[in-house]
C-alpha positions as CSV (number, residue, x, y, z in Angstrom):
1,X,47.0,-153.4,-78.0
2,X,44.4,-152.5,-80.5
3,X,45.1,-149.9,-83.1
4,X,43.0,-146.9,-84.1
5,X,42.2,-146.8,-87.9
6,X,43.7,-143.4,-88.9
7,X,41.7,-141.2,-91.1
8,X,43.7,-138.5,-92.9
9,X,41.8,-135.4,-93.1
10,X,41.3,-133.3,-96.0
11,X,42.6,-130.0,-96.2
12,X,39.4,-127.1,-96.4
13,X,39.2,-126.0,-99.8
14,X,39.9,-122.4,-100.0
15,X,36.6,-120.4,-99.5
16,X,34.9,-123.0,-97.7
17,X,35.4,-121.8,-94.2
18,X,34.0,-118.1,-95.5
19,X,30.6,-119.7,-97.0
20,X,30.4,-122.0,-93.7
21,X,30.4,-119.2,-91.9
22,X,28.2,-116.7,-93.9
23,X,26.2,-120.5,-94.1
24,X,25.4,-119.7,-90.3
25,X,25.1,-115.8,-89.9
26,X,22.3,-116.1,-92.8
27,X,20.7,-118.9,-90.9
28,X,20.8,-117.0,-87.7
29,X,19.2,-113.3,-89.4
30,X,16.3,-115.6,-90.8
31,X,15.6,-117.2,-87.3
32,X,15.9,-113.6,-85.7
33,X,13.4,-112.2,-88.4
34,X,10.8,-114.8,-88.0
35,X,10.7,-114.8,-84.3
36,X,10.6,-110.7,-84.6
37,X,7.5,-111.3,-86.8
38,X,5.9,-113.8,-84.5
39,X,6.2,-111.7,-81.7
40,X,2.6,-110.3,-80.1
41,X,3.2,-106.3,-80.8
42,X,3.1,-104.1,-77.7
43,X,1.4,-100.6,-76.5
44,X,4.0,-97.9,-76.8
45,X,4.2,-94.1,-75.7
46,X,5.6,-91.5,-77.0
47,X,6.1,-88.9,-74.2
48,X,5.4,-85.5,-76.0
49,X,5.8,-83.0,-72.3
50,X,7.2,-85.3,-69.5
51,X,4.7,-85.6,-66.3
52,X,5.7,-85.6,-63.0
53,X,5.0,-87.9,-59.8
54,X,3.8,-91.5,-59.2
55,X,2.1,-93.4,-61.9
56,X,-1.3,-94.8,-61.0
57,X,-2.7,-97.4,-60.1
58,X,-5.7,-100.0,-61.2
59,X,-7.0,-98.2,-57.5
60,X,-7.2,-94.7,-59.3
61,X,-9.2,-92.8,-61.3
62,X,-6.8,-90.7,-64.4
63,X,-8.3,-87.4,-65.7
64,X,-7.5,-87.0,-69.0
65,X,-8.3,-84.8,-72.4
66,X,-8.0,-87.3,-75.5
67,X,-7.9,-87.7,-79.2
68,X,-9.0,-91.0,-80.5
69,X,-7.7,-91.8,-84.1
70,X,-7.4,-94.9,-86.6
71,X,-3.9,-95.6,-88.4
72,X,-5.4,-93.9,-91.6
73,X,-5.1,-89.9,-89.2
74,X,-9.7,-90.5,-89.1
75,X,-10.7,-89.1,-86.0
76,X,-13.3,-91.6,-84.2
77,X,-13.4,-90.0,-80.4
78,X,-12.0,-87.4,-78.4
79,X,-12.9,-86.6,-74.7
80,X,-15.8,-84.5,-73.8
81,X,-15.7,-81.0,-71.5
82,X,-16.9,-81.9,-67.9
83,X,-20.6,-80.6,-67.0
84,X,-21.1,-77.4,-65.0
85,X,-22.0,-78.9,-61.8
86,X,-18.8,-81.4,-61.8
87,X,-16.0,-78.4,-62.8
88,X,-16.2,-76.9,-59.1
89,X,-15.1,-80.7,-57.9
90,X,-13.4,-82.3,-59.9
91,X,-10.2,-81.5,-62.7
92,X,-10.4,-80.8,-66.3
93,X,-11.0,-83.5,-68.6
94,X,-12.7,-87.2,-68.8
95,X,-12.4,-89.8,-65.6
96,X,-10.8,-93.0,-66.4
97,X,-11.4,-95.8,-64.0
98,X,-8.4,-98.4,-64.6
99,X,-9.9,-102.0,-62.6
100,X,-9.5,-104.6,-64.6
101,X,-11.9,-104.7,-67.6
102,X,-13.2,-101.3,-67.3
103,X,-11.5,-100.1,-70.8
104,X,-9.9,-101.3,-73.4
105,X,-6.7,-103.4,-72.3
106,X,-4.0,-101.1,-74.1
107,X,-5.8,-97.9,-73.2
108,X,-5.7,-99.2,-69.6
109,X,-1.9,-100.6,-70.1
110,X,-0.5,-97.2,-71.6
111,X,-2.6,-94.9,-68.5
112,X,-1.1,-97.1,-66.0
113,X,2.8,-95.8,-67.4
114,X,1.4,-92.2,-67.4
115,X,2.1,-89.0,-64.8
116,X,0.4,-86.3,-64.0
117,X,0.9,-83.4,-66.1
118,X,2.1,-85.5,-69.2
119,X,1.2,-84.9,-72.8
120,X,1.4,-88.7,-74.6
121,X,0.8,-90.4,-77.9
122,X,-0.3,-94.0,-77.0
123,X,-0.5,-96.4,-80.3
124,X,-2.7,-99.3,-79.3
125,X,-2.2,-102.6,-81.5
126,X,-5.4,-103.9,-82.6
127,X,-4.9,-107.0,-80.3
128,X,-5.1,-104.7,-77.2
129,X,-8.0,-102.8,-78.7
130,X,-11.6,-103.8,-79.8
131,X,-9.8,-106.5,-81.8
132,X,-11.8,-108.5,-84.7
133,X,-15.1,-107.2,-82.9
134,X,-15.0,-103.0,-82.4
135,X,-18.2,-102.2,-80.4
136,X,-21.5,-102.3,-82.9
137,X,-22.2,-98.8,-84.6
138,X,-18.7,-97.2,-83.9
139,X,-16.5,-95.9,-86.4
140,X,-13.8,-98.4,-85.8
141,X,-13.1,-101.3,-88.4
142,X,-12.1,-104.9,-87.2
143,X,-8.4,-105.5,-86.5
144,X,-7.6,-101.5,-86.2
145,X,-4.5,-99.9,-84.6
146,X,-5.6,-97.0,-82.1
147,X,-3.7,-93.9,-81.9
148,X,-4.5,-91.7,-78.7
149,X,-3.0,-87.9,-77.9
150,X,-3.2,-87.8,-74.0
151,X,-3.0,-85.0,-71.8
152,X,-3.2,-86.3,-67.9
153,X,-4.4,-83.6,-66.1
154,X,-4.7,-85.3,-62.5
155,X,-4.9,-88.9,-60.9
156,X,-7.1,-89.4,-57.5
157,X,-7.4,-92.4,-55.8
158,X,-10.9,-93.8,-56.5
159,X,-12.3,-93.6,-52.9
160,X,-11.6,-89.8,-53.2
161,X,-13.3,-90.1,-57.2
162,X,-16.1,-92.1,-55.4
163,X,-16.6,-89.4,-52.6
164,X,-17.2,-86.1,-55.1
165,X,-19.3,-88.1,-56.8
166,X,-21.6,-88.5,-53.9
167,X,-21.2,-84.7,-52.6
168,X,-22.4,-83.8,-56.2
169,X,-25.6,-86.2,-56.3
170,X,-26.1,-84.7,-52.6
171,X,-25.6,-80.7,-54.6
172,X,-28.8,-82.1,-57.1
173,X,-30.7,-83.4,-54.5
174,X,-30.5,-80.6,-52.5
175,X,-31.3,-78.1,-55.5
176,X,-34.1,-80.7,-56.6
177,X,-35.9,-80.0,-53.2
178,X,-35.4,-76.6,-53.3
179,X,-37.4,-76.8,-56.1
180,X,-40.2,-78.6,-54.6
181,X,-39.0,-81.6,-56.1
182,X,-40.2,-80.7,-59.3
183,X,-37.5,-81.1,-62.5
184,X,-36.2,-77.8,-63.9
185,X,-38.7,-76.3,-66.6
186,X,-41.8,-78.7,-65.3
187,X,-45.1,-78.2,-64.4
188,X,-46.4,-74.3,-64.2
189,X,-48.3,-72.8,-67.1
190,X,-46.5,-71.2,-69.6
């Protein structure tokens, strides 16, 4: 029979176990800190007046009223009033198509959480913006965090978008014959 070589252990100084132990939760706060920082920042909403019904769809078309503005409270866009012509067909405030590559990524990504009737604040990190490379000539610096105030005021399937479109170029060719196919203000003396 063989015979184990005993080692006696030393009793833990007193103390020892506390450090060991504050040792690991240190260890453990600086891993969770660093993976915290190295983790890609998201789009997030802040729902100001709750909507109500489906959210849409990369199919639909959102019509919203917007304020664009850069982390520093600049304003560099807001949504324009629709024309004349297009208020008897379609709702108040700018169409937004939402296919794939049609705005920016986190614009796109926030609309698609969205319901109709909603008031939102949508902070877009730079990453899901323009990026190093914001489009030449606008007032957006590289690397710039987006703030939008959204107001959704309807979202329509993009066949029915598609459709009112065509009624209203049908509505200007219709008027431009009427006219004898001469463009408002032309030709005549004055």
């Amino acid at each position: 029979m063989t015979e184990i070589t005993r080692v006696p252990l030393q009793p833990i100084a007193k103390g020892s176990l506390t450090k060991l132990w504050l040792g690991v939760i240190v260890a453990v706060l600086i891993a969770a800190g660093v993976a915290w920082a190295a983790t890609p920042k998201g789009v997030s909403i802040d729902t100001l007046t709750a909507g109500s019904g489906p959210t849409p769809t990369a199919e639909d078309v959102v019509f919203v009223e917007y304020i664009g503005k850069l982390a520093d409270g600049k304003e560099f866009d807001r949504s324009q009033p629709l024309p004349p012509v297009a208020k008897s067909i379609f709702p108040e405030g700018t169409p937004m198509t939402l296919a794939e590559g049609e705005t920016i990524p986190g614009f796109r990504e926030g609309l698609m959480k969205m319901q109709k009737g909603g008031h939102y604040v949508l902070h877009i990190p730079a990453d899901k913006a323009y990026g190093a490379t914001p489009p030449p000539g606008a007032p957006i610096p590289p690397n710039a965090d987006l703030t939008f105030d959204i107001k959704v005021s309807e979202i329509m399937a993009r066949a029915d978008f598609e459709r009112r479109i065509q009624a209203i170029q049908q509505m200007m060719q219709m008027q431009m014959q009427g006219q004898g196919g001469a463009a408002p203000g032309a030709g005549g003396p004055q």
